[in-house]
C-alpha positions as CSV (number, residue, x, y, z in Angstrom):
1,X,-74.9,-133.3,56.1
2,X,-71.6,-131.9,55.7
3,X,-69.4,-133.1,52.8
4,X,-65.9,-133.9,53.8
5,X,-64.6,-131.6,50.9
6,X,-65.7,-128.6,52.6
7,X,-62.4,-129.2,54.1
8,X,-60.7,-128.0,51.3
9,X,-62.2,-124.7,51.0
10,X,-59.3,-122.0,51.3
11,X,-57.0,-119.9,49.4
12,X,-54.6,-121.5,47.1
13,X,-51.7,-118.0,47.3
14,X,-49.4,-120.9,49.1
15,X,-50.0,-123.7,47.2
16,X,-47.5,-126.0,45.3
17,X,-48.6,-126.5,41.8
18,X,-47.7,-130.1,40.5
19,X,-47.1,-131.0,36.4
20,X,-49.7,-132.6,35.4
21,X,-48.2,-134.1,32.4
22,X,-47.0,-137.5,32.5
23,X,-45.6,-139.9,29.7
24,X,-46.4,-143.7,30.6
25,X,-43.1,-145.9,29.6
26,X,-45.3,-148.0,28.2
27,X,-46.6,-145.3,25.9
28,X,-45.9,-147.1,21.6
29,X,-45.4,-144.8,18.9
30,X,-48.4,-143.9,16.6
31,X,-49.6,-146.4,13.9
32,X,-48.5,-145.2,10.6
33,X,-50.9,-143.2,9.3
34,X,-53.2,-144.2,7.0
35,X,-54.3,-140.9,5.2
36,X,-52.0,-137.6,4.2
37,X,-51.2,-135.3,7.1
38,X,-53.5,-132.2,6.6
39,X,-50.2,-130.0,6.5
40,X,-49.1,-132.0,3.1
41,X,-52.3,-130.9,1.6
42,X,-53.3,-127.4,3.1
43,X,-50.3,-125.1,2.9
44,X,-49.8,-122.2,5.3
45,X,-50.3,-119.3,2.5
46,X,-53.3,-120.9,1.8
47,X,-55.2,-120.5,5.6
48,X,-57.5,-118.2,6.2
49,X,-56.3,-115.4,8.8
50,X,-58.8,-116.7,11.5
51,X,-60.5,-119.6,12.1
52,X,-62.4,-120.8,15.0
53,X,-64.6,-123.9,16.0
54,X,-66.2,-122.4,18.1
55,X,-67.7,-119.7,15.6
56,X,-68.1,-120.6,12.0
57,X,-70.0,-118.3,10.4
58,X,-72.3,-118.6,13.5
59,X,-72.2,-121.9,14.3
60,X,-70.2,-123.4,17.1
61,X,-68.7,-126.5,16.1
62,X,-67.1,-126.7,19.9
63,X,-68.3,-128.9,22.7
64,X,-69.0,-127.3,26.5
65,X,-66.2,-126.5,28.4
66,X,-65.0,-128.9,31.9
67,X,-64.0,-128.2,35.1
68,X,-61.4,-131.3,36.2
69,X,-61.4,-129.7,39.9
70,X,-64.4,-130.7,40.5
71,X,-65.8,-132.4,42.5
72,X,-62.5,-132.0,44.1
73,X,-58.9,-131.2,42.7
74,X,-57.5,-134.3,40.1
75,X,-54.9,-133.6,37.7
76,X,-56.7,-135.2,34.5
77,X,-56.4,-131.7,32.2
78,X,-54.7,-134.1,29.8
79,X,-58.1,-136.3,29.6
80,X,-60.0,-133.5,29.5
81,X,-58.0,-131.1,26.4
82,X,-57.7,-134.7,25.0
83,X,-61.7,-136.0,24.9
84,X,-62.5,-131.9,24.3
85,X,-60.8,-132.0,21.0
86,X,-62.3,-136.1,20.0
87,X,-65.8,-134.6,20.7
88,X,-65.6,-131.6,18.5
89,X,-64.4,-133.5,15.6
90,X,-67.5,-136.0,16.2
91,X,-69.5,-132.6,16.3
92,X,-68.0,-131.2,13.1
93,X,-68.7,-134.8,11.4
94,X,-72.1,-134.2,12.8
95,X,-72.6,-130.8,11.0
96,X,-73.0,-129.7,14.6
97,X,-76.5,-131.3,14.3
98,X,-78.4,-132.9,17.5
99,X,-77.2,-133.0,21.2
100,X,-73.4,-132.4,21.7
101,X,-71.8,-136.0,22.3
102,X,-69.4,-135.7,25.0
103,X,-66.9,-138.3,26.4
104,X,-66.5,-140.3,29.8
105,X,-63.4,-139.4,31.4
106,X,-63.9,-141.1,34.3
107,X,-63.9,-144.4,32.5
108,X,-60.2,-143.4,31.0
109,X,-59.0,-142.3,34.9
110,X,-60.9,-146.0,35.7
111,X,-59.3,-148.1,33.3
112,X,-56.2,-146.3,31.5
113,X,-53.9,-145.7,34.1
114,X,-50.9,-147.1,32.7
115,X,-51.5,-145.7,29.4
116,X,-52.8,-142.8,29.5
117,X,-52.7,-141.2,33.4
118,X,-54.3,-140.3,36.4
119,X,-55.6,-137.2,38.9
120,X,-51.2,-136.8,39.0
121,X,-50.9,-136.4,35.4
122,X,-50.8,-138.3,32.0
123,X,-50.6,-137.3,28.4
124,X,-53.1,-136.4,25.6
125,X,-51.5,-139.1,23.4
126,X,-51.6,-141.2,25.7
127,X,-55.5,-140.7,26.2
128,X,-56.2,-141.3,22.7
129,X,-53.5,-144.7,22.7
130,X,-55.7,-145.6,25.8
131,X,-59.0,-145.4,23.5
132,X,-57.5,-146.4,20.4
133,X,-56.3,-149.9,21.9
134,X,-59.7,-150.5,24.2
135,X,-61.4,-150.0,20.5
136,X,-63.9,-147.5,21.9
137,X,-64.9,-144.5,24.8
138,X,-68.3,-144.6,26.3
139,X,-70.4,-141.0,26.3
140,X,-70.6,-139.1,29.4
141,X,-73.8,-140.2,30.9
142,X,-72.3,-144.1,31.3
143,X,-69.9,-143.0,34.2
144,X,-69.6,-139.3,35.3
145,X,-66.6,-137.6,36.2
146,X,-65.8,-138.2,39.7
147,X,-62.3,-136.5,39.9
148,X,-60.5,-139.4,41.4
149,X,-58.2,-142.1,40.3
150,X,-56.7,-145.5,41.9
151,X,-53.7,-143.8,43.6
152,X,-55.4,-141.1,45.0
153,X,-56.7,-141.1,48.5
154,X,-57.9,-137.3,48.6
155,X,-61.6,-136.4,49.5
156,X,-64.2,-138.8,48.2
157,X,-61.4,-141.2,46.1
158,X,-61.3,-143.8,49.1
159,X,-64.8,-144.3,49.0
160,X,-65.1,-144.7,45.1
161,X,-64.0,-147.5,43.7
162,X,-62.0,-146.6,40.4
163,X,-61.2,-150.8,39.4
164,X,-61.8,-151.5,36.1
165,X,-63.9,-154.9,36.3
166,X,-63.9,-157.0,33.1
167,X,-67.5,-156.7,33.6
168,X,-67.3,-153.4,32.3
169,X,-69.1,-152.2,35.9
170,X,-66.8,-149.0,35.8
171,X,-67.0,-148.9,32.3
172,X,-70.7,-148.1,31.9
173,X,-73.5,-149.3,34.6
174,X,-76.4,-147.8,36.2
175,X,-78.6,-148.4,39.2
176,X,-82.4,-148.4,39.1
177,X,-83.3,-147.2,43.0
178,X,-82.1,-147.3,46.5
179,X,-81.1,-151.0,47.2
180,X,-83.3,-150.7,50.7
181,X,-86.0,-150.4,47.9
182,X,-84.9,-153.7,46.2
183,X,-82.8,-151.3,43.9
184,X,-79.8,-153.1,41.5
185,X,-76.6,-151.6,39.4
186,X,-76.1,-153.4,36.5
187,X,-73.1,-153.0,34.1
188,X,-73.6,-151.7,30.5
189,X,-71.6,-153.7,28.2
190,X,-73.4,-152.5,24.9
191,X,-73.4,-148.8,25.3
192,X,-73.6,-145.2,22.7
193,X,-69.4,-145.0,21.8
194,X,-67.1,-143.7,19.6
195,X,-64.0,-145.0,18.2
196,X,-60.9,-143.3,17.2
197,X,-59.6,-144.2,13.2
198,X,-56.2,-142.5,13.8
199,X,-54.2,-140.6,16.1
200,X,-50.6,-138.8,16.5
201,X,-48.5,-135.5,17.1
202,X,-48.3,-132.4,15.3
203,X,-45.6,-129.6,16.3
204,X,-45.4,-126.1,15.1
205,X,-47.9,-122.8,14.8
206,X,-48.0,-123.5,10.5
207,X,-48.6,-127.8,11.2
208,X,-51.1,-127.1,13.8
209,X,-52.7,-124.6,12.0
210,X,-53.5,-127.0,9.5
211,X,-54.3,-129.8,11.5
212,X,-56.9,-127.4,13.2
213,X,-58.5,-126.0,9.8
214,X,-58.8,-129.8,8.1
215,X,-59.6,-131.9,10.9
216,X,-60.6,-130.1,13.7
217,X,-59.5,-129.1,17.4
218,X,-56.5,-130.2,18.8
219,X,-54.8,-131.3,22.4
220,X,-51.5,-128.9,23.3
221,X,-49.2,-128.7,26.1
222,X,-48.8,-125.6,28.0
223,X,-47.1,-124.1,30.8
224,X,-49.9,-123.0,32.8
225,X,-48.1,-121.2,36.4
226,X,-48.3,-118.3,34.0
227,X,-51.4,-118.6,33.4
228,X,-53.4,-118.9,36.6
229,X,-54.3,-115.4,37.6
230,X,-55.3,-114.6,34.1
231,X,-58.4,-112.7,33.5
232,X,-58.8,-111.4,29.6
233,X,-57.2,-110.0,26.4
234,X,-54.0,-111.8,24.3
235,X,-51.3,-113.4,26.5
236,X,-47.7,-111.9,24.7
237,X,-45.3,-112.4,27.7
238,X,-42.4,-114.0,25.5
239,X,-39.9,-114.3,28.6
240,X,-42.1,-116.6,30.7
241,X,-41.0,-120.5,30.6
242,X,-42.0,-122.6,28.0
243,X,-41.7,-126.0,30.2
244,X,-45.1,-128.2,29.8
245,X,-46.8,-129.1,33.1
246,X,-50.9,-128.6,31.9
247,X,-53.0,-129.7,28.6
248,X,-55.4,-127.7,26.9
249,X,-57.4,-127.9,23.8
250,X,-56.9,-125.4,20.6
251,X,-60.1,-124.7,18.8
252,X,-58.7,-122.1,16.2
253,X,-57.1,-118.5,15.5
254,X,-57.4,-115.3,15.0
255,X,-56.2,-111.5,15.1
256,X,-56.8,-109.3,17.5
257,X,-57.7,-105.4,17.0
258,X,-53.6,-104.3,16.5
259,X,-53.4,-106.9,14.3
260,X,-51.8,-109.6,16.7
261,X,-52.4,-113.2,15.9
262,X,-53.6,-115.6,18.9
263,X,-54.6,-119.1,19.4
264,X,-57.9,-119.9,21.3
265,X,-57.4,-122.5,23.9
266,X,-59.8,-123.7,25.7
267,X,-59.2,-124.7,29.9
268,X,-60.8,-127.1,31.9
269,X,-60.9,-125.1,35.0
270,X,-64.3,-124.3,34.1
271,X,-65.8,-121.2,32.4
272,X,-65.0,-118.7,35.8
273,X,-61.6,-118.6,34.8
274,X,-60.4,-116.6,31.5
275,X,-62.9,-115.9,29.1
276,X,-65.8,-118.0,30.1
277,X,-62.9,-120.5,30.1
278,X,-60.9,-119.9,27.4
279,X,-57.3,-118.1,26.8
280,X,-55.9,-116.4,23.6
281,X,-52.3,-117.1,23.6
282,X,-50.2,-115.1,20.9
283,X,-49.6,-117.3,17.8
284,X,-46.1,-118.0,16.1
285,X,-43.4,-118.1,18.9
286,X,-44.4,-120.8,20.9
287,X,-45.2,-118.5,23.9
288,X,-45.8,-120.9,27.1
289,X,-44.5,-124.3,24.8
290,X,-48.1,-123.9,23.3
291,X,-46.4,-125.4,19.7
292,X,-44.1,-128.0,20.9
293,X,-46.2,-130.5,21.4
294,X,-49.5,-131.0,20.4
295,X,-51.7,-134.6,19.8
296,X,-54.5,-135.0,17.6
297,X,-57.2,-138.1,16.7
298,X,-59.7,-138.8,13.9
299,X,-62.9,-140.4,14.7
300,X,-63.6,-143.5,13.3
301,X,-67.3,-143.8,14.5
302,X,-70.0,-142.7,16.7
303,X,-73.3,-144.3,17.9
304,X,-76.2,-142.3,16.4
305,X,-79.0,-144.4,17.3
306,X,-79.1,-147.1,19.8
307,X,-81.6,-150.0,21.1
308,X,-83.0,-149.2,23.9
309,X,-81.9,-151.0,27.1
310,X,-84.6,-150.9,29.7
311,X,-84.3,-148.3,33.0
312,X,-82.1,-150.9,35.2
313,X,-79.7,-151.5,32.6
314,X,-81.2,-154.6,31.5
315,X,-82.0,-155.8,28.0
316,X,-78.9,-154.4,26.0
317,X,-77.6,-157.1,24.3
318,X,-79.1,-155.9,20.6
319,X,-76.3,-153.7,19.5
320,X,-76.1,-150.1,18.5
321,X,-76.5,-148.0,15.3
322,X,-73.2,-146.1,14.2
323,X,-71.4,-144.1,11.7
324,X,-68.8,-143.8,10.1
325,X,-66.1,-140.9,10.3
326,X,-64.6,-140.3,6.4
327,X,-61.0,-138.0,6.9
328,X,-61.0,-135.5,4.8
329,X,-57.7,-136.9,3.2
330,X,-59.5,-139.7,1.8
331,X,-61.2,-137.5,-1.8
332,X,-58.1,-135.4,-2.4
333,X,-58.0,-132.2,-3.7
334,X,-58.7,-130.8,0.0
335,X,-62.1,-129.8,0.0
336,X,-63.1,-128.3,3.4
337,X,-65.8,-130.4,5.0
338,X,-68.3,-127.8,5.8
């Protein structure tokens, strides 16, 4: 069988990159928040000189890297920096214990398109809006990431249906065999989740580094045409734009061996690119808009146990065990979490 995307296989030299950052108009402003911003709490002569999710003394705090290209090209990066970040602060609040909890992107390109995006763009804040308002995201294995969204008629999107029934069918479901075997797809509608407490925007290296060191990692914008033949070491070219068009996920910061301070950001073009997907980006002067805009959210909860529903989706009506995200805000003096 040959898949209809093979189509697509060629060099990209030619190609015309799009933005993929979109603000829906009918984007709110953030709630008020509830708990003191990390930066009014953790000054900036007070952070270590490196500090990294992804390596703490050891252990990574950091959730796998994504690909959004595949199966095919869709513009979600701003889905994918945005759930990146959300499932490393459940992993922190975890003590990085168990399987890594990841989030169903799919089920925000399904059901958040005017909120949050689609495969032609969207926002990080709007992402977390999206969840915030829905009251919860479904993990990963309730609806896979299929690259496509409503408007986009591309590959394998006109055969997938990206509606978002009130039955919750392309929220979570699954099938139990062929249907020439008898086989059925049933929708989900009690599934593992997580809900977000909190959520907003943070600007600046000193702000972000904060944000980063009390709460966790953090969805940036980025110009990323830079950025797209890049194969190691610190990025330091100050001249190049600073106009946002891609979104990424910081997970710390650190110095390199002259003494140059860097961001890590991690990609979603999958761990060929970079450094097994990842870009240091100098620290401090905004190089590529890296500090002008950044979003972050708190977890409010995460399913840690849940009742069994049986193979074809059936019998799921008995809720789920979860628990409950404390910021760090909430027992001040600041006292690191881990």
């Amino acid at each position: 069988m040959k898949l209809t995307i093979a189509a697509f296989a060629a060099t990209s030299t030619d190609a015309k990159r799009m933005s993929e950052y979109w603000e829906s108009p009918l984007l709110e402003p953030a709630p008020e928040p509830q708990h003191p911003l990390p930066h009014t709490y953790v000054k900036a002569h007070a952070l270590p000189k490196s500090w990294d999710w992804s390596d703490v003394n050891g252990t990574s705090y950091v959730t796998h890297s994504l690909n959004q290209h595949i199966p095919q090209y869709c513009g979600s990066c701003w889905a994918h920096g945005a759930m990146s970040a959300l499932a490393d602060r459940v992993k922190i609040a975890r003590k990085a214990k168990g399987s890594d909890i990841n989030f169903s992107i799919q089920q925000i390109l399904n059901c958040g398109g005017e909120i949050a995006g689609s495969c032609h763009g969207g926002s990080a804040f709007g992402a977390y809006q999206f969840v915030h308002k829905q009251g919860f995201i479904p993990y990963d294995t309730c609806f896979p990431y299929m690259a496509c969204s409503s408007e986009n008629k591309e590959g394998i999107c006109p055969h997938f249906d990206t509606s978002c029934p009130k039955s919750g069918f392309n929220t979570c479901r699954t099938c139990s065999t062929f249907l020439a075997n008898g086989g059925v797809c049933n929708p989900i509608k009690i599934m593992p989740n997580a809900t977000i407490a909190e959520y907003g925007q943070v600007v600046g290296a000193d702000k972000m580094a904060a944000e980063i060191y009390a709460r966790g990692p953090i969805a940036c914008g980025i110009n990323a045409g830079p950025i797209l033949d890049y194969t190691g070491g610190v990025y330091t070219n100050s001249t190049a734009a600073k106009e946002v068009d891609h979104i990424i996920s910081v997970t710390g910061w650190g110095t390199d061996h002259t003494g140059k301070e860097y961001w890590n950001v991690r990609n979603s073009w999958g761990q060929y690119w970079g450094e097994l997907g990842y870009i240091r980006v100098a620290k401090g002067d905004n190089l590529l808009g890296l500090e002008s805009g950044c979003s972050w959210a708190t977890p409010k909860s995460y399913t840690e146990t849940n009742f069994a529903c049986y193979e074809d989706g059936t019998n799921c009506d008995r809720g789920v065990k979860t628990v409950t995200v404390t910021d760090p805000a909430a027992a001040l003096p600041f006292k690191h979490q881990l």
